[in-house]
C-alpha positions in Angstrom: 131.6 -88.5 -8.4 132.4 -86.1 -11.5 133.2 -82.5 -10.1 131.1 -80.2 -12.2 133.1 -77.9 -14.7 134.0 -74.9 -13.6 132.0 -72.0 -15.2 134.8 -68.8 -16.2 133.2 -65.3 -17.2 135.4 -63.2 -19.2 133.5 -59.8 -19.3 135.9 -57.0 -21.0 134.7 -53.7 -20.1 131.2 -54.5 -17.7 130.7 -50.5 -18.5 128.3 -48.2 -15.4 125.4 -47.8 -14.5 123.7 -44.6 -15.4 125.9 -44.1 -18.1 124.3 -41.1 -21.1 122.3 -42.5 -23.8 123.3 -46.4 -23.7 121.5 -49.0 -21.9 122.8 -49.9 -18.5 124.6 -53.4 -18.7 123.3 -56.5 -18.1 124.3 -58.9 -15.4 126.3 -61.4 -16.1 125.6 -64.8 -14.9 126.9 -66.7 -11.7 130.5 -67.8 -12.4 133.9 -69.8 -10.6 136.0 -67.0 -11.9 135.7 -63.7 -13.0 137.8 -62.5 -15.4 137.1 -58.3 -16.4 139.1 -55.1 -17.9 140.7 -53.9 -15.0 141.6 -49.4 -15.9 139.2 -49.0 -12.4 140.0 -52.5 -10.6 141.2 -50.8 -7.4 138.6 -48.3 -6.8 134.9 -47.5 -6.1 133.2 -44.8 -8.3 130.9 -42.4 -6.8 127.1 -42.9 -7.7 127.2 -41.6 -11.3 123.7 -40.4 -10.6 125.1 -37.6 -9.0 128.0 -36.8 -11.5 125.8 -34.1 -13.6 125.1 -32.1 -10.4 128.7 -32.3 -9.7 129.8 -31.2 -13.0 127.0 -28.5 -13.2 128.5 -27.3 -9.5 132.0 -27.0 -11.1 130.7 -25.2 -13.9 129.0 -22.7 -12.8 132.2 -21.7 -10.8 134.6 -22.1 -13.3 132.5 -19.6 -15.7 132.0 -16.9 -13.3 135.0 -15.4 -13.9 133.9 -15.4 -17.5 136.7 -17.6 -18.9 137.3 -20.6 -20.7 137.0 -24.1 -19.7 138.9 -26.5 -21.7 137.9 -30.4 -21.5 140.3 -33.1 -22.8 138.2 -35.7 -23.6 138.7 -39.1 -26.1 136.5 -39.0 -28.9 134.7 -41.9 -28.1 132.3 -42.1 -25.5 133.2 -39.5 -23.0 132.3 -36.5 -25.6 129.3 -37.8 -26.5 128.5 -38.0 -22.6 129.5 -34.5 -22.2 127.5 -33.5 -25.1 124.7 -35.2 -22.9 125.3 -33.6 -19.6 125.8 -30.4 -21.1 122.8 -30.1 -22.6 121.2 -31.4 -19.6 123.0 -28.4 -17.2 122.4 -25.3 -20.0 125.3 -23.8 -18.8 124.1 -20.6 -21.2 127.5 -20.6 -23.1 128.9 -21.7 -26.5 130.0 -25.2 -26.3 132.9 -26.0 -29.6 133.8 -29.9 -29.8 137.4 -29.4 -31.6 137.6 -33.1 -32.4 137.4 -34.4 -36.2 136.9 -37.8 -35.2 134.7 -36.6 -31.9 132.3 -35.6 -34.2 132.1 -38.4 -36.4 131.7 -40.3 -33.6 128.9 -38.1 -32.1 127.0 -38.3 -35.7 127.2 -41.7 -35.3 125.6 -41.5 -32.0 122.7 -39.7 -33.7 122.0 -42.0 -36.4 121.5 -44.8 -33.9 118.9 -43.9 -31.8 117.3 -47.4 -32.0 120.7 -48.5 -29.9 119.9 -45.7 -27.0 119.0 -46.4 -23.6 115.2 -45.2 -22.3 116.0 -42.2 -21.2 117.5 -41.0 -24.5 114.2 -42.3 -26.2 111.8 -40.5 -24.5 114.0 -37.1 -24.4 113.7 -37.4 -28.4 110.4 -38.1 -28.8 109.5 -35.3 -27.0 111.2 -32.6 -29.2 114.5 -32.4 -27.1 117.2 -34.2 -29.0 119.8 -35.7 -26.5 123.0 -35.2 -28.2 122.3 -31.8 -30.2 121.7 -28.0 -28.9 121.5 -24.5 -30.3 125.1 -23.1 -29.2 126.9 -26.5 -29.6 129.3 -26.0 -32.4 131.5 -28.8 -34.4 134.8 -27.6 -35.3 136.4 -29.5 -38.1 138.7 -27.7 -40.1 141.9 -27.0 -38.7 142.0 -23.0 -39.6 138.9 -23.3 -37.4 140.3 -24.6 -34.9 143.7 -22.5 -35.0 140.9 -19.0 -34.9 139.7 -20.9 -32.0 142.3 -20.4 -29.9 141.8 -16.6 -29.3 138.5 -17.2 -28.5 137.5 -14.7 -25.7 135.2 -16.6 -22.9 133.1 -17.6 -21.4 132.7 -20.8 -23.5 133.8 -24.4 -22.8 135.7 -26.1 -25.4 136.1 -29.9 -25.7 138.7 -31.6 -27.7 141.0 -34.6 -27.4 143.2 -36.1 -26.6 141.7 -37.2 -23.2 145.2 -37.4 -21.5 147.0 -34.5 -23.5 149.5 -36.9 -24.7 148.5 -35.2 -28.2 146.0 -33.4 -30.5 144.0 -30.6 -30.2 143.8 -29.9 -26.7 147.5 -29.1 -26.1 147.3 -26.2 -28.5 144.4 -24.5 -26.3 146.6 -25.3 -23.1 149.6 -23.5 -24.3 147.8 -20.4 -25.4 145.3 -20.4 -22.3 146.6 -22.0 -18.9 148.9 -18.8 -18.4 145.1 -17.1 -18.2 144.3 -17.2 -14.9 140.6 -16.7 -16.1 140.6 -20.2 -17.4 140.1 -23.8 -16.0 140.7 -27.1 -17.1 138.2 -30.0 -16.1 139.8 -34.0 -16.5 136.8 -36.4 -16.6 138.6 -39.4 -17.8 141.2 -41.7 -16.6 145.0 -39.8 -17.0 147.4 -43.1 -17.3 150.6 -43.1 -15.4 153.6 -41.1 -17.5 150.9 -39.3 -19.7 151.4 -35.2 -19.7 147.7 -34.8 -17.8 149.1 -37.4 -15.2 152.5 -36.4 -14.8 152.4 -32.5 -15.1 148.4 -31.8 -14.4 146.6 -34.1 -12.3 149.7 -34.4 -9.9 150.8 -31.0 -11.0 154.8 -30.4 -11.7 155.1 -26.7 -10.4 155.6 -25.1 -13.8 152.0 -26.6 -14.5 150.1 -25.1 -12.2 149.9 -21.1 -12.8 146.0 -21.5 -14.1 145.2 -24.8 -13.1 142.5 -23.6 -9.9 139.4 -25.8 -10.7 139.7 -29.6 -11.3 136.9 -32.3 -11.6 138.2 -35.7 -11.5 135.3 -38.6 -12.4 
């Protein structure tokens, strides 16, 4: 009797559920062998249904002190979803993505609301665009950005790169972790040997004088 052929699934990235503005994947079908991208392989997430209550808790006591919270984030995906949350929460302060390529991304974002999930939809059709907000502000030029960094908070500041191995955000750190006033938030994965792993997350001593208020997602 002929063994039936084996069925193998090769998935990449299956993505979350109740992930900002795109659809919630499908399921895929029955299968032998699953094969999928593995960044979270050893771990279960918390219910990201819970994640903007988290992240608005955080928020509102990293800004009491009336600093700065600085955000690495990568430019694609995880801004937009901040851009999301945070206009979900109000946190009543300026928001600046300091990401060229963040904000071409995000534009993107907005020219395909045919591509959104439901919830995005509905938020736009009734007069409150998902991904846009009065005191959200796209920095682009890089004089812009270098006047940036004596900003005076409260404000929360977004730029890449999402594991400080570069860009942006390691300018804000040097000039603001020595203020005790200010916090920095890590909401993506920090690979092993990266600066947000190594001297951070895990926190060499030297790395620590203004680091009081972490949200790991």
């Amino acid at each position: 009797m002929a063994r039936a052929p084996a069925r193998v699934t090769f998935s990449g990235d299956l993505g979350c559920r109740h992930t900002p503005i795109l659809p919630d994947p499908d399921l895929p079908d029955s299968c032998d062998l699953q094969i999928l991208e593995s960044t979270y392989g050893d771990r279960n997430h918390e219910n990201r249904a819970h994640r903007q209550a988290a992240l608005a808790k955080a928020l509102d006591h990293a800004l009491s002190d009336k600093g700065i919270v600085y955000i690495p984030a990568f430019a694609l995906g995880r801004t937009q979803e901040l851009i999301y949350e945070l206009d979900r929460i109000n946190p009543g302060v300026p928001v600046f993505i300091d990401s060229p390529l963040g904000i071409e991304i995000t534009r993107l974002y907005q020219d395909m609301d045919d591509c959104w999930d439901k919830e995005a939809k509905t938020l736009k059709a009734a007069g409150n665009h998902p991904i846009k907000f009065a005191h959200l502000y796209a920095v682009e030029r890089f004089k812009d950005h270098c006047r940036l960094l004596d900003l005076k908070g409260p404000a929360i500041i977004i730029a890449g790169s999402g594991m400080c191995t570069g860009g942006r955000i390691v300018h804000h750190l040097k000039h603001g972790l020595d203020d005790p006033e200010n916090d920095i938030f890590f909401v993506g994965y920090q690979a092993a040997g990266t600066p947000g792993e190594i001297r951070l997350v895990h926190g060499e001593p030297h790395a620590q004088t203004a680091l009081t208020k972490r949200l790991n997602t």
